[in-house]
Structures are given as C-alpha cells and as structure tokens.
Biotite code that builds the C-alpha atoms (Angstrom):
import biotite.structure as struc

atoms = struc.array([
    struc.Atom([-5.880, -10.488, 25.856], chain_id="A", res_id=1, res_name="UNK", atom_name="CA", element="C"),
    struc.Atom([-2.391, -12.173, 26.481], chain_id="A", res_id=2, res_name="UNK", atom_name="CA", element="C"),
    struc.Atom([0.343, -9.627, 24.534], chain_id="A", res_id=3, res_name="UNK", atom_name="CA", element="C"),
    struc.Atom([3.261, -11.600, 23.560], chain_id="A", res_id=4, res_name="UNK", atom_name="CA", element="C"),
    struc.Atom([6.628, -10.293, 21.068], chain_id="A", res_id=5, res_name="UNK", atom_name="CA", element="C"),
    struc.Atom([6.615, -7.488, 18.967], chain_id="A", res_id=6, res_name="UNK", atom_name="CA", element="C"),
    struc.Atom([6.747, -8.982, 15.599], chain_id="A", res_id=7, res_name="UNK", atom_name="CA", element="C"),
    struc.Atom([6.572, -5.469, 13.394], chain_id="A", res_id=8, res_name="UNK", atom_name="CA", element="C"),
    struc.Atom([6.215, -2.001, 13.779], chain_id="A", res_id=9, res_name="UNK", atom_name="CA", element="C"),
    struc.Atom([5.103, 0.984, 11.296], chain_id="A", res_id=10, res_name="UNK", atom_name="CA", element="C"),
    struc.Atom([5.037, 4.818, 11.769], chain_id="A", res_id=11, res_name="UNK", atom_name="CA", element="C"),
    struc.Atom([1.494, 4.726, 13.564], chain_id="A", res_id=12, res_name="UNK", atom_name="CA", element="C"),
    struc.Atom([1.222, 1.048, 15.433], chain_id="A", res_id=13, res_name="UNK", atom_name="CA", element="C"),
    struc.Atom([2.715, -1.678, 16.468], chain_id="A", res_id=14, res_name="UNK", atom_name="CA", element="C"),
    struc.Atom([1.854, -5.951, 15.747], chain_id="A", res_id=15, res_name="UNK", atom_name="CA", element="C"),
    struc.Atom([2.633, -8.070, 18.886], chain_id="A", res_id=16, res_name="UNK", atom_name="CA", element="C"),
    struc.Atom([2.057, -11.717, 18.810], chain_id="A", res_id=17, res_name="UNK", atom_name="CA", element="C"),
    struc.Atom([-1.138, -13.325, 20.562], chain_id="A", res_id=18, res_name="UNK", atom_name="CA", element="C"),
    struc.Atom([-0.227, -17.333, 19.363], chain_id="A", res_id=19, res_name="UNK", atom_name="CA", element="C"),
    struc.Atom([0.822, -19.381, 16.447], chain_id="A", res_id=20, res_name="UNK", atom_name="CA", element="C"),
    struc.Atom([-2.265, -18.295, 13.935], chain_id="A", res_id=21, res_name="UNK", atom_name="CA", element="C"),
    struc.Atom([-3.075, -14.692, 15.424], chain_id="A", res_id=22, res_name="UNK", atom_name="CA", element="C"),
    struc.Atom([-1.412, -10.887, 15.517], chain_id="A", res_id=23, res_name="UNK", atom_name="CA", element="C"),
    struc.Atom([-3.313, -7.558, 16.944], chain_id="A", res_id=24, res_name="UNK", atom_name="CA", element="C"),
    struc.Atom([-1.997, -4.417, 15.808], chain_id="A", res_id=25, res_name="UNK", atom_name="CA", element="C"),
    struc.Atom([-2.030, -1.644, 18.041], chain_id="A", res_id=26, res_name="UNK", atom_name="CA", element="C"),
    struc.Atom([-2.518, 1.998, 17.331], chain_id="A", res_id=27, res_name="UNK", atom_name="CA", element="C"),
    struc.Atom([-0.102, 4.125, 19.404], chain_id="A", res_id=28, res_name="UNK", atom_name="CA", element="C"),
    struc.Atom([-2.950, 6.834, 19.273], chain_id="A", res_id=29, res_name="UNK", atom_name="CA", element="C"),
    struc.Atom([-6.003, 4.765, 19.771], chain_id="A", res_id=30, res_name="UNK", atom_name="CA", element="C"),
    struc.Atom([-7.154, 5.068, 16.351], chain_id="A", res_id=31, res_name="UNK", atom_name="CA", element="C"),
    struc.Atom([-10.148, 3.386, 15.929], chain_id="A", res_id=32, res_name="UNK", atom_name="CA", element="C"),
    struc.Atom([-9.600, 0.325, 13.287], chain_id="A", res_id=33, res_name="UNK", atom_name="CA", element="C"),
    struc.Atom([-13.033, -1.009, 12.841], chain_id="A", res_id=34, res_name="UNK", atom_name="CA", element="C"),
    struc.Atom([-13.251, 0.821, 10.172], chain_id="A", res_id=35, res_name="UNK", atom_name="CA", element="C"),
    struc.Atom([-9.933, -1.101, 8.613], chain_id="A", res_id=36, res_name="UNK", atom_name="CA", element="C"),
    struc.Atom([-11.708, -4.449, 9.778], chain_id="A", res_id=37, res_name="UNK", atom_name="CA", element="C"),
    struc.Atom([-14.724, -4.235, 7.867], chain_id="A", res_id=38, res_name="UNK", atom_name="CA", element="C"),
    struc.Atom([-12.770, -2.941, 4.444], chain_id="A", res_id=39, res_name="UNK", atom_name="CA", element="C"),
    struc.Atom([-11.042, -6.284, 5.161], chain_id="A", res_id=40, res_name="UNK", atom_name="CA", element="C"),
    struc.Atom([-13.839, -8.143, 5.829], chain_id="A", res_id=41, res_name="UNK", atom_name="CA", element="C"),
    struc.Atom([-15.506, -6.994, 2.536], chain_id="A", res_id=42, res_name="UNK", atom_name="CA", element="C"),
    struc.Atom([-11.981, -7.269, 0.030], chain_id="A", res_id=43, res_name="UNK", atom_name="CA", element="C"),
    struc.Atom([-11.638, -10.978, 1.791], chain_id="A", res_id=44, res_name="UNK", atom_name="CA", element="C"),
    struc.Atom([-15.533, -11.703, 0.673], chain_id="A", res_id=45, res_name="UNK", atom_name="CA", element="C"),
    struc.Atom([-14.314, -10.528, -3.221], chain_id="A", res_id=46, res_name="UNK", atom_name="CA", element="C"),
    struc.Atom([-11.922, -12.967, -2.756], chain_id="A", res_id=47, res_name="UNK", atom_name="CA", element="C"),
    struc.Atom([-8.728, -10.106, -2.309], chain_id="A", res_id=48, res_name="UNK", atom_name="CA", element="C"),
    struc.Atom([-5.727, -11.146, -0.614], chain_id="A", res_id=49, res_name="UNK", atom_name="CA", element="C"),
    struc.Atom([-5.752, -9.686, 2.959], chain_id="A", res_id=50, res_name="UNK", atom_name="CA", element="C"),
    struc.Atom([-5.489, -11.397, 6.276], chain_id="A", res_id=51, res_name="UNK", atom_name="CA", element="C"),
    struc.Atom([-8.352, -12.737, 8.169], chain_id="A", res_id=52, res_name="UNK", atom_name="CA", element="C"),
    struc.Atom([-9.749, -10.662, 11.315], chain_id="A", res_id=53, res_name="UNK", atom_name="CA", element="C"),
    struc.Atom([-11.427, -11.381, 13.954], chain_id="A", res_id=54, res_name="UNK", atom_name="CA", element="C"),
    struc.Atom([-13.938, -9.237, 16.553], chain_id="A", res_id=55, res_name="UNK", atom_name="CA", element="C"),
    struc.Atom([-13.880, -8.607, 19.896], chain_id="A", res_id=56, res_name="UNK", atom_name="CA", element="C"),
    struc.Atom([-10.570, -6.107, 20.017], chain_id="A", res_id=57, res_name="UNK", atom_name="CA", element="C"),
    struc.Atom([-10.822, -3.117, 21.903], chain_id="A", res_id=58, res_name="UNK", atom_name="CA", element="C"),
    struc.Atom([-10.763, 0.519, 20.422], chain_id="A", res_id=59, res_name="UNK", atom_name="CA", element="C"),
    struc.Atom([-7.229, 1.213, 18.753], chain_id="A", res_id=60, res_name="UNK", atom_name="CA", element="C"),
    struc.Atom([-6.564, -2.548, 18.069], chain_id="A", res_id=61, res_name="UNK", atom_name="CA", element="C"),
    struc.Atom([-6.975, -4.995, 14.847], chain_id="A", res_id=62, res_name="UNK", atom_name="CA", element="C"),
    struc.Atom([-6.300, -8.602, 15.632], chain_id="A", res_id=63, res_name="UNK", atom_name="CA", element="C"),
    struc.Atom([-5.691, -10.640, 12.082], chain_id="A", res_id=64, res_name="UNK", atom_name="CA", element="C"),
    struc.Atom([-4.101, -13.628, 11.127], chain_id="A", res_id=65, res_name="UNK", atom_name="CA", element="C"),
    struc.Atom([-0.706, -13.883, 11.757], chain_id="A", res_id=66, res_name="UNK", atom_name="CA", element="C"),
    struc.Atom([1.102, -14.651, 8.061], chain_id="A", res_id=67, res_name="UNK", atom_name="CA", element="C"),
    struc.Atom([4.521, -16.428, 7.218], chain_id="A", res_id=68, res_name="UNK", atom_name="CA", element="C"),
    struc.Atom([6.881, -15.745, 4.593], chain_id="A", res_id=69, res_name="UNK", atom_name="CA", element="C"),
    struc.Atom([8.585, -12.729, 3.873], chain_id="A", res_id=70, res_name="UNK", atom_name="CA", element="C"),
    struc.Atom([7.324, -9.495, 3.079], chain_id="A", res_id=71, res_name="UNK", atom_name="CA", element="C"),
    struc.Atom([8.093, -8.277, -0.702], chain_id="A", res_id=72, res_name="UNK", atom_name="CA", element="C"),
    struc.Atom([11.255, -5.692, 0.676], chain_id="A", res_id=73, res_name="UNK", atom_name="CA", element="C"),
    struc.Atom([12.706, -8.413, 2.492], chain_id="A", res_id=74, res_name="UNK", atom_name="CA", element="C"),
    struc.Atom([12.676, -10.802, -1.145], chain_id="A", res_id=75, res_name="UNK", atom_name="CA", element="C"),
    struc.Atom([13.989, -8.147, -2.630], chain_id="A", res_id=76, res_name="UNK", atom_name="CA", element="C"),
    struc.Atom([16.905, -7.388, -0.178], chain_id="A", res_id=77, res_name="UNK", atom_name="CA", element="C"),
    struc.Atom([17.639, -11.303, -0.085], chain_id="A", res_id=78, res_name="UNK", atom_name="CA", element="C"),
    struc.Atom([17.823, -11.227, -3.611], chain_id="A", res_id=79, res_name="UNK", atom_name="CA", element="C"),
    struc.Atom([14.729, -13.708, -4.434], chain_id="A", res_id=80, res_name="UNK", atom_name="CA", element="C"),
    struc.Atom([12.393, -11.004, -5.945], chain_id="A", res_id=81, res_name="UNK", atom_name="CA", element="C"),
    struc.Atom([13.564, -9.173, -8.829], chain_id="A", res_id=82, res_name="UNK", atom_name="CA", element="C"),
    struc.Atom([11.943, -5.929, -9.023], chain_id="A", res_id=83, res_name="UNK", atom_name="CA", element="C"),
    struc.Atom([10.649, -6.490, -12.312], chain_id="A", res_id=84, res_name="UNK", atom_name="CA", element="C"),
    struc.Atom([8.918, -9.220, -10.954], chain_id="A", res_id=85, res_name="UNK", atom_name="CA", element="C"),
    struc.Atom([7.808, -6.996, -7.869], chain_id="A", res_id=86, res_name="UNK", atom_name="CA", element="C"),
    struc.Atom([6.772, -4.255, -10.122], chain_id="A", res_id=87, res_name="UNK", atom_name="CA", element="C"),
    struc.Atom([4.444, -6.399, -11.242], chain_id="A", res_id=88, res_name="UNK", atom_name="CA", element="C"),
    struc.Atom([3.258, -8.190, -8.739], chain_id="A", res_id=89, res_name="UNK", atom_name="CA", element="C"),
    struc.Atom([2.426, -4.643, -7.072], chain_id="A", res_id=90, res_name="UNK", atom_name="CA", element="C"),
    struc.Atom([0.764, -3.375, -10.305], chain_id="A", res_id=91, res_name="UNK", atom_name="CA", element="C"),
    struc.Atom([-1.268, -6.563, -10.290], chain_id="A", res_id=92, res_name="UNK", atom_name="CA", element="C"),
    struc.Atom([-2.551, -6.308, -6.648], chain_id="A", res_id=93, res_name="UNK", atom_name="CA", element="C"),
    struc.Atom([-3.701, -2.790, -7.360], chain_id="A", res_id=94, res_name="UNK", atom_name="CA", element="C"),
    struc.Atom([-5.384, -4.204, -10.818], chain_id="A", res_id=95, res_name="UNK", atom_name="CA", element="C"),
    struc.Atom([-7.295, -6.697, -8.656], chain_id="A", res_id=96, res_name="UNK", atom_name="CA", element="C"),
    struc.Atom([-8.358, -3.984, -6.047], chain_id="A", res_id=97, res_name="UNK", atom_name="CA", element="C"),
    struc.Atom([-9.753, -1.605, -8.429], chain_id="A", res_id=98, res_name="UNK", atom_name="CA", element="C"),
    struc.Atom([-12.005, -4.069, -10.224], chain_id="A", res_id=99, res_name="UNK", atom_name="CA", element="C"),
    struc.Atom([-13.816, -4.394, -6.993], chain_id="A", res_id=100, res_name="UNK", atom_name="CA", element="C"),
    struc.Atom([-16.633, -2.621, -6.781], chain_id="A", res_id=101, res_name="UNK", atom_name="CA", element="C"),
    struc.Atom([-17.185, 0.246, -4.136], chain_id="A", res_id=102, res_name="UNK", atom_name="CA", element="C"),
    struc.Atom([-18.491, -1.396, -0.725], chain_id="A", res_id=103, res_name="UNK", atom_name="CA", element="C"),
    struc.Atom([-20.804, 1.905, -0.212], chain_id="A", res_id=104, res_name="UNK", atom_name="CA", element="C"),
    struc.Atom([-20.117, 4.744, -2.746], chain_id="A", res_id=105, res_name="UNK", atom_name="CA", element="C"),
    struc.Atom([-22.114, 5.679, -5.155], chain_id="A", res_id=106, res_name="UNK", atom_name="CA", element="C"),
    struc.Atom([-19.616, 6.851, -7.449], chain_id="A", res_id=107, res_name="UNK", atom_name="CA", element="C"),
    struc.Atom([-19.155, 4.473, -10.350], chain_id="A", res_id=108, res_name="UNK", atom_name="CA", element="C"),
    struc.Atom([-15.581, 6.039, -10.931], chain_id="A", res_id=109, res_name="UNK", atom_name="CA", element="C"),
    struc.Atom([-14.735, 5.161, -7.199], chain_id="A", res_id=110, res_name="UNK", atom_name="CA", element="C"),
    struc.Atom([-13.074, 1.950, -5.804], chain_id="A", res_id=111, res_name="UNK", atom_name="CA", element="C"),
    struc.Atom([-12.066, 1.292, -2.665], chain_id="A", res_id=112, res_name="UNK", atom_name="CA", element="C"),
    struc.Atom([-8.281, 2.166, -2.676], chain_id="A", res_id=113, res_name="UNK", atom_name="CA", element="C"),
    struc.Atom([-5.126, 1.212, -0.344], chain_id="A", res_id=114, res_name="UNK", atom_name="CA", element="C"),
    struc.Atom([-3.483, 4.083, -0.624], chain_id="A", res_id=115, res_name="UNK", atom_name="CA", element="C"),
    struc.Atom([-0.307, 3.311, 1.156], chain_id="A", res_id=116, res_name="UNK", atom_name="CA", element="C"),
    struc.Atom([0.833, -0.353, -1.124], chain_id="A", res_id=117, res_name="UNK", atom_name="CA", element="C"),
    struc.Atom([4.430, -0.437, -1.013], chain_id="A", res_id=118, res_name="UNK", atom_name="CA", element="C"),
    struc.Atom([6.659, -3.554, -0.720], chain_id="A", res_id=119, res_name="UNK", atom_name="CA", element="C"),
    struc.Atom([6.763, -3.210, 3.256], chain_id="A", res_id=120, res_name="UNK", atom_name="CA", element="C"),
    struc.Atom([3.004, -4.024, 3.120], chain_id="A", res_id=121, res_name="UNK", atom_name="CA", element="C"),
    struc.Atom([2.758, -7.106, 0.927], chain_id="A", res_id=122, res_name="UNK", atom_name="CA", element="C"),
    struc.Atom([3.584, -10.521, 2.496], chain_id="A", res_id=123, res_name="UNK", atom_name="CA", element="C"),
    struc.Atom([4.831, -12.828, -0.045], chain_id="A", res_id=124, res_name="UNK", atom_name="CA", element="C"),
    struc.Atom([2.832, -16.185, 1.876], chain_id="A", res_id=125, res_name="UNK", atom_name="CA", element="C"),
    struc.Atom([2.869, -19.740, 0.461], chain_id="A", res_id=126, res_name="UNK", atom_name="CA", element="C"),
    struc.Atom([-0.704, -19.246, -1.048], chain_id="A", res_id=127, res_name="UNK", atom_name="CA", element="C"),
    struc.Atom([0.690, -15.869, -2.458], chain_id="A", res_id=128, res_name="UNK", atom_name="CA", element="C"),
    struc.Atom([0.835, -12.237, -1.921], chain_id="A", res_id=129, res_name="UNK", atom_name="CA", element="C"),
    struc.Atom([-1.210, -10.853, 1.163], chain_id="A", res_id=130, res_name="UNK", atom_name="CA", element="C"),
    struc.Atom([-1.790, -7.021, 0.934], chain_id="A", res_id=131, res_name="UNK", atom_name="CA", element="C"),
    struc.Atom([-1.404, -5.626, 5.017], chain_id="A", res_id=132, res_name="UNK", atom_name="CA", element="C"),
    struc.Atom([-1.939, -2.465, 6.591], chain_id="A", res_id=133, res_name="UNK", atom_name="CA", element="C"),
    struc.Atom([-5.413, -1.007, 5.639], chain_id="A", res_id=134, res_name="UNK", atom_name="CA", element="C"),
    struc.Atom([-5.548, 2.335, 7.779], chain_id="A", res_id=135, res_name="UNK", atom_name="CA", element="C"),
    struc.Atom([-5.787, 4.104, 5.082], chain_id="A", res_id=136, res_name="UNK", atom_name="CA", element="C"),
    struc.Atom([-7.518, 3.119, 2.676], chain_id="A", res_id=137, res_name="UNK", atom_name="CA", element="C"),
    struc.Atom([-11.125, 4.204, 1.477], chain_id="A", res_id=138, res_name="UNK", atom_name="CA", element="C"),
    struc.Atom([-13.313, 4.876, -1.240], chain_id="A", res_id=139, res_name="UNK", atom_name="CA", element="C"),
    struc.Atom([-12.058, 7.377, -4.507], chain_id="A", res_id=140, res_name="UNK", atom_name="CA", element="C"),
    struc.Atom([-10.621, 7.132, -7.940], chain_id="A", res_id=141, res_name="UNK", atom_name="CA", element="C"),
    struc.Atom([-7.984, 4.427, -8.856], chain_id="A", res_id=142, res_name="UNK", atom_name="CA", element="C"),
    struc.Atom([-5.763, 7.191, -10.280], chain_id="A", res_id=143, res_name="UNK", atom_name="CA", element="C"),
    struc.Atom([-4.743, 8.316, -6.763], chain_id="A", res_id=144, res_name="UNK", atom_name="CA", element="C"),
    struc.Atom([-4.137, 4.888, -5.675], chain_id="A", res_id=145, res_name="UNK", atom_name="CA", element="C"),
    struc.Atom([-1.660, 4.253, -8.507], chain_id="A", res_id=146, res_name="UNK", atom_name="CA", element="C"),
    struc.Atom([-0.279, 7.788, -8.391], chain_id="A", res_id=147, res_name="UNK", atom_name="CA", element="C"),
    struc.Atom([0.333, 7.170, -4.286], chain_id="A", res_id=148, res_name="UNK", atom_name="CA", element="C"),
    struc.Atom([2.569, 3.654, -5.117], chain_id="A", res_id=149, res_name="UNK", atom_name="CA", element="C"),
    struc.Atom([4.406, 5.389, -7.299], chain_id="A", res_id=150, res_name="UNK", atom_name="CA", element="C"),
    struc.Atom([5.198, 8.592, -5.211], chain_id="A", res_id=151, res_name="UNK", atom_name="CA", element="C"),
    struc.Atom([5.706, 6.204, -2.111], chain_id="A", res_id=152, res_name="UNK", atom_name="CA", element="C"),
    struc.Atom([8.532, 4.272, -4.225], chain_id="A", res_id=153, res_name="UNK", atom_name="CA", element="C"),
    struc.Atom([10.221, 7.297, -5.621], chain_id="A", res_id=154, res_name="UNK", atom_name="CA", element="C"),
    struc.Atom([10.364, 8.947, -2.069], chain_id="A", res_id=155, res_name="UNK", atom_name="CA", element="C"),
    struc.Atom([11.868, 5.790, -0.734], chain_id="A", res_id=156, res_name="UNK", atom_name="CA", element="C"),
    struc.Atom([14.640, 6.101, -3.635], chain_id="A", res_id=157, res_name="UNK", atom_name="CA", element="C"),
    struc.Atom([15.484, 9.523, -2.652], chain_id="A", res_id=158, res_name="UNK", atom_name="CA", element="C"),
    struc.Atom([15.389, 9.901, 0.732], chain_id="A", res_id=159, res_name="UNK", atom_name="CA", element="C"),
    struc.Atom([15.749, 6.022, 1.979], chain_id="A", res_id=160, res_name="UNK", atom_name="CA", element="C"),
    struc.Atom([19.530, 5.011, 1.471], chain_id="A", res_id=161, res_name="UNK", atom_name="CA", element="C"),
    struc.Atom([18.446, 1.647, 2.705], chain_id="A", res_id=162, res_name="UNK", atom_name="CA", element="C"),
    struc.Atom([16.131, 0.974, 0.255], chain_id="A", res_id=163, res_name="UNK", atom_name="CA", element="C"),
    struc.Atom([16.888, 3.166, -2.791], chain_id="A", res_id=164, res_name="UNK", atom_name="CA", element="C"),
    struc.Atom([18.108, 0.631, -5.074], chain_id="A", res_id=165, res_name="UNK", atom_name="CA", element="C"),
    struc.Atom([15.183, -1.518, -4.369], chain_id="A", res_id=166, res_name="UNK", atom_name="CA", element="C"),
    struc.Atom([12.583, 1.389, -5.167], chain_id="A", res_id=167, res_name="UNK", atom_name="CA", element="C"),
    struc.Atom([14.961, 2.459, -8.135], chain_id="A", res_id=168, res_name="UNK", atom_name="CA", element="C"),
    struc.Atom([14.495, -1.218, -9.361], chain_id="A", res_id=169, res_name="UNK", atom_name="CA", element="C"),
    struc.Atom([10.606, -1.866, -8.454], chain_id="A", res_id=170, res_name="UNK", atom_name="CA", element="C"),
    struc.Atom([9.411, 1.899, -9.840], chain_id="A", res_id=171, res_name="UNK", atom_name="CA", element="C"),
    struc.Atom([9.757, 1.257, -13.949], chain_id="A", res_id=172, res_name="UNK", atom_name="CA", element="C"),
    struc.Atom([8.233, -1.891, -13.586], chain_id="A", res_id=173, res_name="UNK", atom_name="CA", element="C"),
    struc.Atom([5.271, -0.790, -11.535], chain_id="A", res_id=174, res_name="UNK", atom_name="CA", element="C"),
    struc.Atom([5.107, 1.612, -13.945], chain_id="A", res_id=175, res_name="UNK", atom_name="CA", element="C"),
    struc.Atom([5.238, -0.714, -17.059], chain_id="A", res_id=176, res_name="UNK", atom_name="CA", element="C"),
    struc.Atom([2.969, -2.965, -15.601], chain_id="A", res_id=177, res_name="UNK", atom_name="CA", element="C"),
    struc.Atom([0.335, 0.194, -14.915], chain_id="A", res_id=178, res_name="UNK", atom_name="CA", element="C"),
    struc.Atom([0.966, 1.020, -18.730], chain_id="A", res_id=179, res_name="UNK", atom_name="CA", element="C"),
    struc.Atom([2.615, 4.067, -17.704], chain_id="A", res_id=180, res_name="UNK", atom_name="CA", element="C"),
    struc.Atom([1.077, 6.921, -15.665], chain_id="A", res_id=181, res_name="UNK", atom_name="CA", element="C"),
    struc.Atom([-1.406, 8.122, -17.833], chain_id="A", res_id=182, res_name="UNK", atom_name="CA", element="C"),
    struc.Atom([-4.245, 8.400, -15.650], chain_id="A", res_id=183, res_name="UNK", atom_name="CA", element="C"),
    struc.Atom([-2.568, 8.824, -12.358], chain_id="A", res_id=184, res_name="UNK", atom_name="CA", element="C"),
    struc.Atom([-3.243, 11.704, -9.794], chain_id="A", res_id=185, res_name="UNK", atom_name="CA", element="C"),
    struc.Atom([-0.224, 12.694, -9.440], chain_id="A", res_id=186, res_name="UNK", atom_name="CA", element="C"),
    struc.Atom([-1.078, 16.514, -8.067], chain_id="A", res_id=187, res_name="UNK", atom_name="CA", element="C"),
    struc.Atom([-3.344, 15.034, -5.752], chain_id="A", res_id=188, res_name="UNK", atom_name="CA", element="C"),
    struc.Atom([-0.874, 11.982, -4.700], chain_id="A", res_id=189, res_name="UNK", atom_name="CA", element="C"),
    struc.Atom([1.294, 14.904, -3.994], chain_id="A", res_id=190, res_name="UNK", atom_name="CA", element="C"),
    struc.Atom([-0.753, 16.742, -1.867], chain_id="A", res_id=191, res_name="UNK", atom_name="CA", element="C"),
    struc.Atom([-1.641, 13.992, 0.374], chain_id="A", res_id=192, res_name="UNK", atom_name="CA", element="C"),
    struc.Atom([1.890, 13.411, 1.064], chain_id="A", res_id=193, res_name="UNK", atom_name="CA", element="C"),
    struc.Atom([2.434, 16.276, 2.027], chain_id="A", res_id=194, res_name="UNK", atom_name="CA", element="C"),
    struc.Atom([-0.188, 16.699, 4.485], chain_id="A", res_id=195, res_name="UNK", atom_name="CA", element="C"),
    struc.Atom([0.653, 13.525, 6.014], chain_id="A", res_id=196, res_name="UNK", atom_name="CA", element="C"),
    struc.Atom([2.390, 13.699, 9.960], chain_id="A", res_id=197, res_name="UNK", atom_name="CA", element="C"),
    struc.Atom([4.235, 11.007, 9.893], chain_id="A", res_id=198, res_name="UNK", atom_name="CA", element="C"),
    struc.Atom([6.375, 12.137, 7.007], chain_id="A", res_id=199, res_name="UNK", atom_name="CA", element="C"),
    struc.Atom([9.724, 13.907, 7.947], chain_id="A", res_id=200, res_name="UNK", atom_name="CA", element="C"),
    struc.Atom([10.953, 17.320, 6.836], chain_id="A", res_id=201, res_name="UNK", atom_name="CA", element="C"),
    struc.Atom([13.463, 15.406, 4.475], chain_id="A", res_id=202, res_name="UNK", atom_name="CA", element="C"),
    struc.Atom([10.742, 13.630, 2.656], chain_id="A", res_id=203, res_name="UNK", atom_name="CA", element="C"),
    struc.Atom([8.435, 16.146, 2.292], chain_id="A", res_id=204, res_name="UNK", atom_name="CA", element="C"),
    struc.Atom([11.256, 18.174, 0.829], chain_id="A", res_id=205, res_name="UNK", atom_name="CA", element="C"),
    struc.Atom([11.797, 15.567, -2.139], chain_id="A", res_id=206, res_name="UNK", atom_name="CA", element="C"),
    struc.Atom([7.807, 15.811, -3.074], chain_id="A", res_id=207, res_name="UNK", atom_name="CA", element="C"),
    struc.Atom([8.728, 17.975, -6.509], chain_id="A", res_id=208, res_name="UNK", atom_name="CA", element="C"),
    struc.Atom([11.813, 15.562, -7.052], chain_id="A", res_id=209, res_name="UNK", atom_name="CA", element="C"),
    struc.Atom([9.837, 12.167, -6.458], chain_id="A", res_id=210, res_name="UNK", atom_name="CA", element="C"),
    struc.Atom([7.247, 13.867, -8.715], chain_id="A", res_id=211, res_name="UNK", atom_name="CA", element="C"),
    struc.Atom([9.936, 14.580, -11.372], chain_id="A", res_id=212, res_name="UNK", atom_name="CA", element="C"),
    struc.Atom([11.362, 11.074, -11.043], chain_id="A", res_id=213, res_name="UNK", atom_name="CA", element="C"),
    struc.Atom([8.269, 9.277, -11.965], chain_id="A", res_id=214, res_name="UNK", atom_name="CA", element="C"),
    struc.Atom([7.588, 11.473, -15.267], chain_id="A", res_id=215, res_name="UNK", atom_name="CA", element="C"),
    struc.Atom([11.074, 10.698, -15.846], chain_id="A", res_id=216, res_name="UNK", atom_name="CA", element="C"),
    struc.Atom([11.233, 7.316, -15.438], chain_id="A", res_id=217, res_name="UNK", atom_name="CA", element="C"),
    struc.Atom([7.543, 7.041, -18.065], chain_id="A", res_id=218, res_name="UNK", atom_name="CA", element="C"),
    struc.Atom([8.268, 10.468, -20.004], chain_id="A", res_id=219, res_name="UNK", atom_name="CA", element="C"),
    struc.Atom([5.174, 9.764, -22.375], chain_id="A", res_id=220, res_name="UNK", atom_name="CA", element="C"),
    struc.Atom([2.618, 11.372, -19.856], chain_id="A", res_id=221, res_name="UNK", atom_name="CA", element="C"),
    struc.Atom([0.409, 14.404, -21.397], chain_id="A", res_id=222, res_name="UNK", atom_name="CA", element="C"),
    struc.Atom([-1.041, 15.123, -17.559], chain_id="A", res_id=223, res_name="UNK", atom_name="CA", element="C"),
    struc.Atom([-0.317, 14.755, -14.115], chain_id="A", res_id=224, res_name="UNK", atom_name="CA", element="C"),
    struc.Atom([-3.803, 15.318, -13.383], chain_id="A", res_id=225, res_name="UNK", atom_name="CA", element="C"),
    struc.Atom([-5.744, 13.268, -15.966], chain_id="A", res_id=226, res_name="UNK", atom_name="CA", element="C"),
    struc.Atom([-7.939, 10.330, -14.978], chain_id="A", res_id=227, res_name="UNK", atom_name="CA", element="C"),
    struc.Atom([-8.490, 6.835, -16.472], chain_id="A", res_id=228, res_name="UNK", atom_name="CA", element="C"),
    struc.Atom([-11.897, 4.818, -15.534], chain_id="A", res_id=229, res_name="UNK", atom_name="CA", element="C"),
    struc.Atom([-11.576, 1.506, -13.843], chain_id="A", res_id=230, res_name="UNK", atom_name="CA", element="C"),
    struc.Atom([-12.931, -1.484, -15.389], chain_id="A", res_id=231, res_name="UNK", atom_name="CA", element="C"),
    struc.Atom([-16.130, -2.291, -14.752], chain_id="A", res_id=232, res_name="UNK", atom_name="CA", element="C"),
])
C-alpha cells in the first residue's frame, strides 16, 4: 500500500492519503480496527452518514473514503456555522444513531453509540454531515452517548483556549436540541473520562467543573444518573 501526506491526526492515529477517493488511518498502537469497519459497514447499510471502507488493510489500519469539505470546528472557526446551528446538527446526528437498532445486543435499551461526537469528528461534505472516527464506539444506552458530547464540549471550553468559545457556543444548543439533559449519564460519562489515557492531567482535573457547567448551562435536571429510552 502506497502511503502518501498526512492529511489529519488524533490522539491515537494518524490519516495519510492513498489517492483522490481513499484515506487509511493508522493506529500508532496497532489497534485492531475491524471492529470500527464493520460498525461502519452496518450504520452505512441503515443509511447513517459515515464514510465508506474498504477490506484488505492490515491489523492497526482502516482505509475509508477520503471526504471534502470542512469539518464542523473548522465552519465554526471560519465563521460559516453558527453554533446554534452546530448544536443541532450534533444533537440530530446522535438522534439518527440511536434510532438504529443494536447490530448484536440483546438489550432493547441499547444502541450502538459513538461515544466520542464532537465537532472535530463531523465532516460537513456536499451531501451533508459525515460522522468520522468510530474507535470507540459500541453497544449501551443512548444516555451515555449524549452525556459523553456534552462532557467532551464542556472540557474543550475549559481547558481548550483554542476552542472555548466555540464549545461555549455549540454546548446550549446541543443541549436544547437534546431537550435538556434529562436522561443523560452524566456519572458514568464522567467516569469514562476519567479513565481514558489520552486525557491530560489538566483535563481530567476540570471533570467536576465540566460536570457543573453542563447542569448549569440546562439547570432543570432532577438526576445526573437518570435514563430516558430510545425510540423504538
């Protein structure tokens, strides 16, 4: 397989180029991502937004389709997103994921779940938004998912100069959109955070404020910890 440019990097891989219509993503650990291809492969046969893949990639790499446009952070820095309009389209994408049914879990409470949708990871294509970077996701309740966008947005405003105002502007309206966080995990969001390795010290730290921020910003939650059933 002929490598060309690096054309994005995240906290656990790389994308390089292979030609005009293709990308392969690259683990820097040799994770495994067959996993991620066939929870792709499923979402793209429910007709969710998520680049094409292809087979034949060796252990540790994904290759996809290669998208254009600009991701949703990069609208919103340029000024061509509001992020009432990004709140939304975020709260929309993880509408449309949780009315999916499970791919293999018995659980009828359980969807599959992204757990890592932030604007980084949504390209904003001609044909519309295209939801990237499925490493993490799996099967479990929609409250964590929703609980996890929210936490990964108030993080970003506390600890992300760069991108505070964004996540400042983006977080009520996800939360709007979501009809507030009634039903999200947010304990459990929490937790996962905090056990994750690629986090620093500084982010970790703001956990309790990022946590406070989001009741804050939707005050008219009863429970963190309360759950709301998908649709069926």
């Amino acid at each position: 397989m002929q490598i060309g440019e690096l054309v994005g990097a995240g906290r656990t891989a790389d994308v390089f180029a292979l030609d005009e219509k293709r990308v392969v993503r690259r683990y820097r650990n040799g994770e495994d991502a067959t996993g991620e291809a066939v929870v792709m492969a499923y979402l793209a046969e429910h007709g969710y937004p998520v680049p094409a893949v292809w087979p034949g990639a060796a252990a540790g790499e994904l290759v996809m389709q290669r998208l254009s446009g600009p991701t949703m952070r990069e609208a919103l820095v340029a000024g061509t997103l509001s992020g009432e309009q990004a709140g939304g389209l975020l709260a929309g994408l993880l509408m449309r994921l949780h009315a999916i049914p499970p791919r293999v879990g018995a659980d009828p409470a359980h969807r599959i779940v992204h757990l890592d949708l932030h604007p980084e990871n949504v390209f904003l294509t001609t044909d519309g938004p295209v939801v990237i970077d499925w490493a993490t996701a799996q099967e479990g309740p929609p409250g964590l998912d929703t609980a996890m966008a929210a936490l990964i947005l108030a993080q970003a405003a506390l600890t992300m100069p760069a991108a505070a105002d964004i996540a400042r502007a983006v977080l009520p309206a996800l939360l709007r959109q979501l009809g507030g966080t009634d039903g999200m995990l947010l304990a459990d969001a929490r937790a996962r955070r905090a056990a994750n390795p690629t986090l620093t010290q500084v982010e970790i730290a703001a956990l309790d404020e990022a946590v406070a921020l989001i009741l804050t910003t939707c005050p008219a939650v009863a429970s963190p910890s309360r759950t709301r059933q998908p649709t069926r």
